[in-house]
DSSP file (Angstrom, degrees, kcal/mol; ACC not computed):
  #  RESIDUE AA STRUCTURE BP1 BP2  ACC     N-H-->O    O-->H-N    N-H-->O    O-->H-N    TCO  KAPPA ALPHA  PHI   PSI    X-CA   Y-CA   Z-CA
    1    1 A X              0   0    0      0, 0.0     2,-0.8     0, 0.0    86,-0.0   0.000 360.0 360.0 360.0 132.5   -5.2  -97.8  -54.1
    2    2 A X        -     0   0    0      1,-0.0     0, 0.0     0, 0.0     0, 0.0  -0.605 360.0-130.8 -73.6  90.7   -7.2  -98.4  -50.9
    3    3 A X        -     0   0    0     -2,-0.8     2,-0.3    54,-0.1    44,-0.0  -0.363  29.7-116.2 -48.5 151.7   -6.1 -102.4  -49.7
    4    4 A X        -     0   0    0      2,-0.0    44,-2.2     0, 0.0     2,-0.3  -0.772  26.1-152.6 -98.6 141.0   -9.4 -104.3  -48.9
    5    5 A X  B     -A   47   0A   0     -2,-0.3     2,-1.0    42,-0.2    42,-0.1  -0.901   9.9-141.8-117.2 144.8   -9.7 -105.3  -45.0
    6    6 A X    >   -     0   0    0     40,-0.5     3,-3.5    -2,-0.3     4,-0.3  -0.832  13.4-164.0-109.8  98.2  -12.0 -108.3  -44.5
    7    7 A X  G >  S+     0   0    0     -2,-1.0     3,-1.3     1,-0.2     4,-0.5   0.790  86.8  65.3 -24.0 -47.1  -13.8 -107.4  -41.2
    8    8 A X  G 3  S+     0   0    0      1,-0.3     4,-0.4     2,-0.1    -1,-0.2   0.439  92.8  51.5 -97.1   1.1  -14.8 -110.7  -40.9
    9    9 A X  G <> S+     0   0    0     -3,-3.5     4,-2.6     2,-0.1    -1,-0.3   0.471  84.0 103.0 -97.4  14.1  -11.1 -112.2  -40.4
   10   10 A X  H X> S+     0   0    0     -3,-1.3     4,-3.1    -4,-0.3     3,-0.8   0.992  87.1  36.9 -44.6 -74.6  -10.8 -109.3  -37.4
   11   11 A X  H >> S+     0   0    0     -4,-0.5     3,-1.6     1,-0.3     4,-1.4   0.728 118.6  51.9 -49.3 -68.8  -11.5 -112.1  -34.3
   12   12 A X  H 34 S+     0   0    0     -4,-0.4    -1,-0.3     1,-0.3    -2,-0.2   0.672 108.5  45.8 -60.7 -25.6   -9.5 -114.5  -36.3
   13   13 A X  H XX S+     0   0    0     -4,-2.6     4,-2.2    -3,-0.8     3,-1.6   0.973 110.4  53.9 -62.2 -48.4   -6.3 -112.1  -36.8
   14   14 A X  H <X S+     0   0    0     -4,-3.1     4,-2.3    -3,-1.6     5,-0.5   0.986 111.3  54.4 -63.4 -55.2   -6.5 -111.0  -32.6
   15   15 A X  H 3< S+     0   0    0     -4,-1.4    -1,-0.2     1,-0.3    -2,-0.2   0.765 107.2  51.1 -56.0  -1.3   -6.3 -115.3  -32.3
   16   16 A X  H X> S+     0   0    0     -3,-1.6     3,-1.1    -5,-0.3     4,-1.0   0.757 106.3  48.0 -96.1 -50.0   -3.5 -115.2  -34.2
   17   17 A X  H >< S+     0   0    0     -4,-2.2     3,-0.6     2,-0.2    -2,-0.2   0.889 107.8  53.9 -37.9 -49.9   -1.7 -112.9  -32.4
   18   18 A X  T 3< S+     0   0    0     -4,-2.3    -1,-0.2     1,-0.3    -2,-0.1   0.660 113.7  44.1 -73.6 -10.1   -2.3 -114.3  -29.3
   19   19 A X  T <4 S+     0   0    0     -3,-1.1    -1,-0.3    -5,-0.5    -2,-0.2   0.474  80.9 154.8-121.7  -9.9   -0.9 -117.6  -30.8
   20   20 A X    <<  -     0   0    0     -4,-1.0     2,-0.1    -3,-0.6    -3,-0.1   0.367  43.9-121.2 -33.4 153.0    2.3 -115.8  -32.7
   21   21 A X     >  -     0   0    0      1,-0.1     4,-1.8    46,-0.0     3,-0.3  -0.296  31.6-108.4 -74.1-178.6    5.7 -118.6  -33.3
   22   22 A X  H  > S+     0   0    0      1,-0.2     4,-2.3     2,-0.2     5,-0.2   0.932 125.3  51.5 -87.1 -34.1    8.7 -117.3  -31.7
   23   23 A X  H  > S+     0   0    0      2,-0.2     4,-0.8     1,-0.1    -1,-0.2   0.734 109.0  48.0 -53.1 -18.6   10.2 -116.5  -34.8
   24   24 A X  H >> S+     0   0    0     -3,-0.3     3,-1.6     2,-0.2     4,-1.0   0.961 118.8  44.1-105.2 -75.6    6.8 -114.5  -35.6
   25   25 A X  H 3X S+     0   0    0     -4,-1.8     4,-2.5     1,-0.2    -2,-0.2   0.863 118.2  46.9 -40.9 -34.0    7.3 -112.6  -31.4
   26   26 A X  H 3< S+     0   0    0     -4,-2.3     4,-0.4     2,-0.2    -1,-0.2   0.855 112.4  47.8 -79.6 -24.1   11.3 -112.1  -32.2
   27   27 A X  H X< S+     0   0    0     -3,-1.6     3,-3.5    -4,-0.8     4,-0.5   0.989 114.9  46.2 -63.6 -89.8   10.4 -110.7  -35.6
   28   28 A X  H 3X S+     0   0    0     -4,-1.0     4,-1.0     1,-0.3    -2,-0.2   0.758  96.6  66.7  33.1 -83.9    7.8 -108.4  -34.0
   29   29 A X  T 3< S+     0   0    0     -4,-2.5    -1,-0.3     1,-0.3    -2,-0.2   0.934 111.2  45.4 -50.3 -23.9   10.0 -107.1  -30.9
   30   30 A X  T <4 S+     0   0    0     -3,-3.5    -2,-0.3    -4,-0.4    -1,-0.3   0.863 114.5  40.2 -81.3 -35.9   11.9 -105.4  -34.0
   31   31 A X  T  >>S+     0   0    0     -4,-0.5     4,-2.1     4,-0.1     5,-0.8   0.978  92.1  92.8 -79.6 -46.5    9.3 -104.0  -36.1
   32   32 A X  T ><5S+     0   0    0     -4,-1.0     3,-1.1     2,-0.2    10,-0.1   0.188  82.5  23.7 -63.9 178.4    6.9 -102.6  -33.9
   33   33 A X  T 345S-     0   0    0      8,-0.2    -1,-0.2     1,-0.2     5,-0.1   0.938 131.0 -68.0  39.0  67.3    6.6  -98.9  -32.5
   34   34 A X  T 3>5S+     0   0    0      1,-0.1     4,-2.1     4,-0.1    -1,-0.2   0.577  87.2 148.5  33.0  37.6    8.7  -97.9  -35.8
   35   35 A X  T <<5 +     0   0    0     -4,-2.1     2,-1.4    -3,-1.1    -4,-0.1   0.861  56.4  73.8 -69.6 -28.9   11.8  -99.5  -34.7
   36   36 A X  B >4<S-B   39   0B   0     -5,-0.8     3,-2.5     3,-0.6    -1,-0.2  -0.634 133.2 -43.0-105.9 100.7   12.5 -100.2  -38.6
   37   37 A X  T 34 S-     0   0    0     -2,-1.4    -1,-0.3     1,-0.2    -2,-0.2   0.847 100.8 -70.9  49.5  49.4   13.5  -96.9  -40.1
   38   38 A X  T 3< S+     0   0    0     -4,-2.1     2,-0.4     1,-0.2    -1,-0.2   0.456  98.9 136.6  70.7   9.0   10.8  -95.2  -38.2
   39   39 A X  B <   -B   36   0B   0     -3,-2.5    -3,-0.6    -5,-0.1     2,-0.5  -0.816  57.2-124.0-102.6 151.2    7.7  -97.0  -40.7
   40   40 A X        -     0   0    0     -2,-0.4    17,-0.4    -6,-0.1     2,-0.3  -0.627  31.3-171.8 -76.6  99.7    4.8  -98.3  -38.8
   41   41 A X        -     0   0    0     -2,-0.5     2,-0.3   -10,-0.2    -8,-0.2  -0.788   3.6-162.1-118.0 172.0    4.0 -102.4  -39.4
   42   42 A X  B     -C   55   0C   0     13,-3.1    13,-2.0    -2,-0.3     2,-0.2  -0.763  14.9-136.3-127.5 155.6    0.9 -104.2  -38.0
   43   43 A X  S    S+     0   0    0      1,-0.3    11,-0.2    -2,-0.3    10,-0.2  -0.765  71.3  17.6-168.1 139.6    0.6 -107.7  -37.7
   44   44 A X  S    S+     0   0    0      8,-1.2     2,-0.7    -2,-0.2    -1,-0.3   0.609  87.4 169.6 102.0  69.0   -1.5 -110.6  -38.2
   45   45 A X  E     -F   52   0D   0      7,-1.5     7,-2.4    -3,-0.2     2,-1.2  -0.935  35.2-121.7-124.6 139.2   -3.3 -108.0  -40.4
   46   46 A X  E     +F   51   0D   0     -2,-0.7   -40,-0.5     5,-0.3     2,-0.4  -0.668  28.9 175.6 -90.8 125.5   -6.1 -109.0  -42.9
   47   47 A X  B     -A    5   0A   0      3,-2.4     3,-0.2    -2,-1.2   -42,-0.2  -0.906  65.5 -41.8-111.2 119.0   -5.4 -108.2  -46.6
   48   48 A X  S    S-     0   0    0    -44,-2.2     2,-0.9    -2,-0.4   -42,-0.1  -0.376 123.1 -24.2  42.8-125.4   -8.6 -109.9  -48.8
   49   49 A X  S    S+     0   0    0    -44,-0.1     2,-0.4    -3,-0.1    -1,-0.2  -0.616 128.0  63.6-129.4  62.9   -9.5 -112.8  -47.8
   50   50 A X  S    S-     0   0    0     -2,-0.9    -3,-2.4    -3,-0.2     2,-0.6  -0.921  72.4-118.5 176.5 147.3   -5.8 -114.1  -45.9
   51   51 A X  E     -F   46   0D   0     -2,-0.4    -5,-0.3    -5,-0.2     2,-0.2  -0.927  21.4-149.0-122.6 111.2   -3.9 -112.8  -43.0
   52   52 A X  E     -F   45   0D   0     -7,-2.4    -7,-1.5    -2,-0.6    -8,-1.2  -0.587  15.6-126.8 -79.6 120.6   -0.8 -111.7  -43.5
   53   53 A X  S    S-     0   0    0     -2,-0.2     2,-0.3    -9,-0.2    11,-0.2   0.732  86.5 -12.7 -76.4 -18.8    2.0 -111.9  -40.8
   54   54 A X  E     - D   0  63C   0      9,-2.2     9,-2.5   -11,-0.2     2,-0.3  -0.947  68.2-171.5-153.4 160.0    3.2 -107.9  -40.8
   55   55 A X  E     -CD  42  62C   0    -13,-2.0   -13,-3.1    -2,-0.3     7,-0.2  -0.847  17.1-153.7-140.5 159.6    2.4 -105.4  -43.1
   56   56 A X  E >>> - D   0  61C   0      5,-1.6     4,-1.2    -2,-0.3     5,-0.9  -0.774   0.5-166.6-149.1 106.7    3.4 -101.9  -43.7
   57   57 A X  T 345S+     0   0    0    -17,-0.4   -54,-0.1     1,-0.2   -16,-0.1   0.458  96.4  49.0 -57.6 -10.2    0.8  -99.5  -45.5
   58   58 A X  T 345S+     0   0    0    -18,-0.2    -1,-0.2     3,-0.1   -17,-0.1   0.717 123.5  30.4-131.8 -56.8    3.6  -97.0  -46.1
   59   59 A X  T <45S-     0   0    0     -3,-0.6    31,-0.5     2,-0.1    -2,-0.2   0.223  92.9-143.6 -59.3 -16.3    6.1  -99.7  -47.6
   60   60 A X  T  <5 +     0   0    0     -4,-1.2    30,-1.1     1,-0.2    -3,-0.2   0.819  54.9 146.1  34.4  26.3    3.2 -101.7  -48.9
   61   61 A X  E   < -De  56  90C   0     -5,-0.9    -5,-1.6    28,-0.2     2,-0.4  -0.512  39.8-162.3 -91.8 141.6    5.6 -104.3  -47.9
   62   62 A X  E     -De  55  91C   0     28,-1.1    30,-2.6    -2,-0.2     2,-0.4  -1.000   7.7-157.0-135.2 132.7    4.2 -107.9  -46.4
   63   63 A X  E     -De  54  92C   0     -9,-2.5    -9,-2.2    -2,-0.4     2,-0.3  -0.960  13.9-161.7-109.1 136.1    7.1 -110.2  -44.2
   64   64 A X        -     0   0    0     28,-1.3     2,-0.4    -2,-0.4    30,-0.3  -0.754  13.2-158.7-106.2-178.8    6.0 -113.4  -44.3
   65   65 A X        -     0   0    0     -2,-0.3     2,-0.4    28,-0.2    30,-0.2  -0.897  15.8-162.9-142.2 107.8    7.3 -115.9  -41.8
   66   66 A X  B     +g   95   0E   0     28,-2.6    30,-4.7    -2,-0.4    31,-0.3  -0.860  27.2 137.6-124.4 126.4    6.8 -119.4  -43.2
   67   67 A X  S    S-     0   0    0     -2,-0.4     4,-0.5    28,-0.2     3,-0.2   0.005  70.6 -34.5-140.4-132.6    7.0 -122.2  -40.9
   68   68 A X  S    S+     0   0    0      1,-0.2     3,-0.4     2,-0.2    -2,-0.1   0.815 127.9  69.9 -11.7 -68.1    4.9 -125.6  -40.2
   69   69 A X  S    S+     0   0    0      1,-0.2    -1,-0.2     3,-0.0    -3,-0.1   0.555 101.3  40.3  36.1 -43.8    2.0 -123.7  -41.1
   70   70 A X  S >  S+     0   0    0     -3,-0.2     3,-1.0     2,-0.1    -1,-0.2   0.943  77.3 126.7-104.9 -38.5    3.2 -123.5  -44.7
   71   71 A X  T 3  S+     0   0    0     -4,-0.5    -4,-0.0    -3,-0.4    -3,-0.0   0.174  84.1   3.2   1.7 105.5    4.5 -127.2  -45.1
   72   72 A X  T 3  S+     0   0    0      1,-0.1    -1,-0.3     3,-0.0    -2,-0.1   0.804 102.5  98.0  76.0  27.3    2.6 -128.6  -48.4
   73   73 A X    <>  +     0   0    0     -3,-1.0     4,-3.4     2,-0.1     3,-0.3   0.073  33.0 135.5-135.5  25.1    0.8 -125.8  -49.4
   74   74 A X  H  > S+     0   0    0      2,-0.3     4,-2.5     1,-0.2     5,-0.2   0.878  78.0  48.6 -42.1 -54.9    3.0 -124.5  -52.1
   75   75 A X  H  > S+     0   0    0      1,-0.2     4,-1.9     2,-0.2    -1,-0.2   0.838 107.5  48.6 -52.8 -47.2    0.2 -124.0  -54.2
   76   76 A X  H  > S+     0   0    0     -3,-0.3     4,-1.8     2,-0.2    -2,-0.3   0.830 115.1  50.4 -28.5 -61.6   -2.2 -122.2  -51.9
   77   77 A X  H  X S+     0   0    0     -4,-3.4     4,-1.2     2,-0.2    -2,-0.2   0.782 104.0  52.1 -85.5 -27.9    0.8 -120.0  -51.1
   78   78 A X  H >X S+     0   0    0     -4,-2.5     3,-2.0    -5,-0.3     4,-1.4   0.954 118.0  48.7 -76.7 -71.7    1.8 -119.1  -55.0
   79   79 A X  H >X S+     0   0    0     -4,-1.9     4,-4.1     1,-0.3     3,-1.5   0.849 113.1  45.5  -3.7 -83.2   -2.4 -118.1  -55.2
   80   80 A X  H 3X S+     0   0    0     -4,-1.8     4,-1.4     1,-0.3    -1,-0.3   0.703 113.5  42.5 -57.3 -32.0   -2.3 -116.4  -52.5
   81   81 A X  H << S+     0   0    0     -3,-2.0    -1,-0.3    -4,-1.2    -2,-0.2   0.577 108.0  58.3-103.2   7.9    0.6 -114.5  -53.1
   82   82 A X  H <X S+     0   0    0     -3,-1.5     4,-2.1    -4,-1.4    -2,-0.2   0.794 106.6  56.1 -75.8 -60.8   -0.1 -113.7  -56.7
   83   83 A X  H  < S+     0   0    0     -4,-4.1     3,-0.4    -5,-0.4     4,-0.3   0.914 112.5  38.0 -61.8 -55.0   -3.4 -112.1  -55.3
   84   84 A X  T ><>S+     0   0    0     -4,-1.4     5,-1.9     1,-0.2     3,-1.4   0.808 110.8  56.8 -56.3 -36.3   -1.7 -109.7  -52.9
   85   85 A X  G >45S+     0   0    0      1,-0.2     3,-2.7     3,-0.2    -1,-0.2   0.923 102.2  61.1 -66.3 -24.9    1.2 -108.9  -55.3
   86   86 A X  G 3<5S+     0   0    0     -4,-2.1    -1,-0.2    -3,-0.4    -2,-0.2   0.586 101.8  52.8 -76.8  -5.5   -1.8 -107.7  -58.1
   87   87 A X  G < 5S-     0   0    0     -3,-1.4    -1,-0.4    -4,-0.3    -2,-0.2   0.363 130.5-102.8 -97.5  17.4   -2.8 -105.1  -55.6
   88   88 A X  T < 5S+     0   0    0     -3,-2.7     2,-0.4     1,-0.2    -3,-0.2   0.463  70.0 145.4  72.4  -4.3    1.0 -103.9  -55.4
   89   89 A X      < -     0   0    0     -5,-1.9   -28,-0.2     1,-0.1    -1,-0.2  -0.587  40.9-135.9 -83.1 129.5    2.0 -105.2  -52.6
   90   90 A X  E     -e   61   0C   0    -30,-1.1   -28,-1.1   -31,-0.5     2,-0.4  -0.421  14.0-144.6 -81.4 166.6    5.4 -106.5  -52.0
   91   91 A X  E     +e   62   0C   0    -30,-0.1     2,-0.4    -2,-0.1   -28,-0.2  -0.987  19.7 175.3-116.3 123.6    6.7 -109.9  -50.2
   92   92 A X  E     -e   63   0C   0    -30,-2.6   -28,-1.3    -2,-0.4     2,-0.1  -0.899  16.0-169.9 -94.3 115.4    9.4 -110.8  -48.3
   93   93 A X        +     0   0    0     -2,-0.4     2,-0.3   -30,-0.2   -28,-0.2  -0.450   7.6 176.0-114.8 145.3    9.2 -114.5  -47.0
   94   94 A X        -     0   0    0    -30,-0.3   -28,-2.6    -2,-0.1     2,-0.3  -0.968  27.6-116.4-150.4 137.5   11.5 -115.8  -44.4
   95   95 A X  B  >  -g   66   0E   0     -2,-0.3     4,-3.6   -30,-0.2     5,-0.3  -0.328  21.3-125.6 -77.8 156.8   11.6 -119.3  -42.7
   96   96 A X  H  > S+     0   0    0    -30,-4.7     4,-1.4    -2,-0.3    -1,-0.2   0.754 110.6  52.7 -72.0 -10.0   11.1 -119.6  -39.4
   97   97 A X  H  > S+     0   0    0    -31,-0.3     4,-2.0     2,-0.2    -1,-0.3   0.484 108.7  55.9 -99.2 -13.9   13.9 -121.3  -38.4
   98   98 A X  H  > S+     0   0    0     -3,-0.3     4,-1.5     2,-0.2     8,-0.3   0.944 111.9  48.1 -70.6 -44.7   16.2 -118.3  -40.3
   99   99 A X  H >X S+     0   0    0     -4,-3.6     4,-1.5     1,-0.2     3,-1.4   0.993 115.0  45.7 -49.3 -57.5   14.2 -115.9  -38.1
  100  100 A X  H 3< S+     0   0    0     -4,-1.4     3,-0.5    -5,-0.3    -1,-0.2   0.786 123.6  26.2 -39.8 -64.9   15.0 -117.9  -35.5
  101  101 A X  H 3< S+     0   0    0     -4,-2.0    -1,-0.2     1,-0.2    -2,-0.2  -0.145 132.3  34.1 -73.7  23.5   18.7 -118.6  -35.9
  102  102 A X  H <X  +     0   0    0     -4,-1.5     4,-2.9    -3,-1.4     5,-0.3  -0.031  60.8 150.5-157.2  40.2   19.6 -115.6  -37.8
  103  103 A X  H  X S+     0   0    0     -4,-1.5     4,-3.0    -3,-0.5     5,-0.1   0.772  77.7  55.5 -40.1 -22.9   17.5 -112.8  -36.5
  104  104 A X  H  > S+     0   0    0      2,-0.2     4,-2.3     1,-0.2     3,-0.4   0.927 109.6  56.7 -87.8 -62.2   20.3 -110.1  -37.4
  105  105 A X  H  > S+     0   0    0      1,-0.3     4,-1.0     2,-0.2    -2,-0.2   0.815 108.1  38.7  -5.9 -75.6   20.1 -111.6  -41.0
  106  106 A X  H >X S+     0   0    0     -4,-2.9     4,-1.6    -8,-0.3     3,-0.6   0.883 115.3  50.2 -77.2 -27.0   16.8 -111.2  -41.7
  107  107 A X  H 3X S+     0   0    0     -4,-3.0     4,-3.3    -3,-0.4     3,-0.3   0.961 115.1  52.6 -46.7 -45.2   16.6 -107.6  -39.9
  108  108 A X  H 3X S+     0   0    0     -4,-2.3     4,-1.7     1,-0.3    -2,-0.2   0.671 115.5  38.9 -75.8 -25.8   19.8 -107.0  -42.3
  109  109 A X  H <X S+     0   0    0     -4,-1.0     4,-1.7    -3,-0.6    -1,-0.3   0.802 116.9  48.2-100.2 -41.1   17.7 -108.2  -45.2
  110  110 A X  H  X S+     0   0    0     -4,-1.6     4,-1.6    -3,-0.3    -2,-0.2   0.856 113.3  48.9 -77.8 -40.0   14.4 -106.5  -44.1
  111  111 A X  H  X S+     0   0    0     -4,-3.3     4,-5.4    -5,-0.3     3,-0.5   0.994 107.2  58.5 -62.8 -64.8   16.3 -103.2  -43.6
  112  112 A X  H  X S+     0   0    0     -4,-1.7     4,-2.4     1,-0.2    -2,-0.2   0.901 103.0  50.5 -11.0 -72.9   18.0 -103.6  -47.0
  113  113 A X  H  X S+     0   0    0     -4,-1.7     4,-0.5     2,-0.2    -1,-0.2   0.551 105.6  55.0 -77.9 -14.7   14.9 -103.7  -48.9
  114  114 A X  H  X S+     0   0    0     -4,-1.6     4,-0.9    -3,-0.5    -1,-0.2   0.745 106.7  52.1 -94.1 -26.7   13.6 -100.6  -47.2
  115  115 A X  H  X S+     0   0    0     -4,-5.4     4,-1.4     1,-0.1     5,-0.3   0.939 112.0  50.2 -60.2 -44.7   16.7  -98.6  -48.3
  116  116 A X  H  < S+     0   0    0     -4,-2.4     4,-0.5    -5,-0.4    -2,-0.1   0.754 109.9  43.3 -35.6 -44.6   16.0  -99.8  -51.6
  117  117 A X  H  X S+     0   0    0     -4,-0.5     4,-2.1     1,-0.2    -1,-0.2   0.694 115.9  52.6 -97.7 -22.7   12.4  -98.9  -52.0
  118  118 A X  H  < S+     0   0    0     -4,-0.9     4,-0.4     1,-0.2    -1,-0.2   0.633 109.6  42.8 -92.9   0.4   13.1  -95.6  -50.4
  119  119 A X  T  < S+     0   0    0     -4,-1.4    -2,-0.2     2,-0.1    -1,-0.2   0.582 128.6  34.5-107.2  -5.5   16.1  -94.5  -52.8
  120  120 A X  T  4 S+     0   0    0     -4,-0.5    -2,-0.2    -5,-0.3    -3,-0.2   0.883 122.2  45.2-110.8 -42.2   13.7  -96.0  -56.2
  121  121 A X     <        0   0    0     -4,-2.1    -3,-0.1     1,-0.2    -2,-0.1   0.387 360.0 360.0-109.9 -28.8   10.2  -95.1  -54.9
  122  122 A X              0   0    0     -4,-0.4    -1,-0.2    -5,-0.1    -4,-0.1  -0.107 360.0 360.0 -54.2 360.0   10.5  -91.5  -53.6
């Protein structure tokens, strides 16, 4: 199944980028240029009508990194993540202050779940 990209969140994804948390940059410095088990994640990528904080099209895996940002929007976020899960996509959610103060943690955790999907999924 083909994920739908919403063109029209494009400029708003780059402004998001440009604005990343530091847990969101520290996250980041790990995934990109295949650092994590050689799959390719994007970030600040639009999935329907929400922008997700990294994706991997290969994994169909989304980390979120939930911080200020999320505070009081439990509902909105159960929605929202209902609607991405119905296309197949998986979640991992991490607070931002875990990224922050346990960065090896959440790699340990992210890494995990990609042995996983590759010894069940293959």
């Amino acid at each position: 199944m083909k994920i739908p990209y919403n063109p029209r969140l494009k400029s708003l994804a780059r402004a998001l980028r440009n604005r990343s948390t530091p847990g969101e940059i520290l996250l980041w410095i790990h995934l990109k240029g295949k650092q994590m088990r050689g799959y390719d994640f994007h970030r600040q990528k639009p999935i329907l009508d929400f922008i997700v904080d990294f994706y991997c099209p290969k994994l169909k895996l989304i980390i979120e990194i939930d911080g200020e940002s999320h505070e009081g929007k439990f509902e909105y976020d159960t929605v929202r993540e209902s609607r991405l899960k119905s296309l197949g996509l998986h979640i991992l959610r991490f607070r931002e202050s875990d990224v922050r103060s346990n960065l090896d943690g959440v790699l340990e955790t992210i890494d995990r779940w990609i042995a996983q999907w590759e010894t069940t999924s293959r």
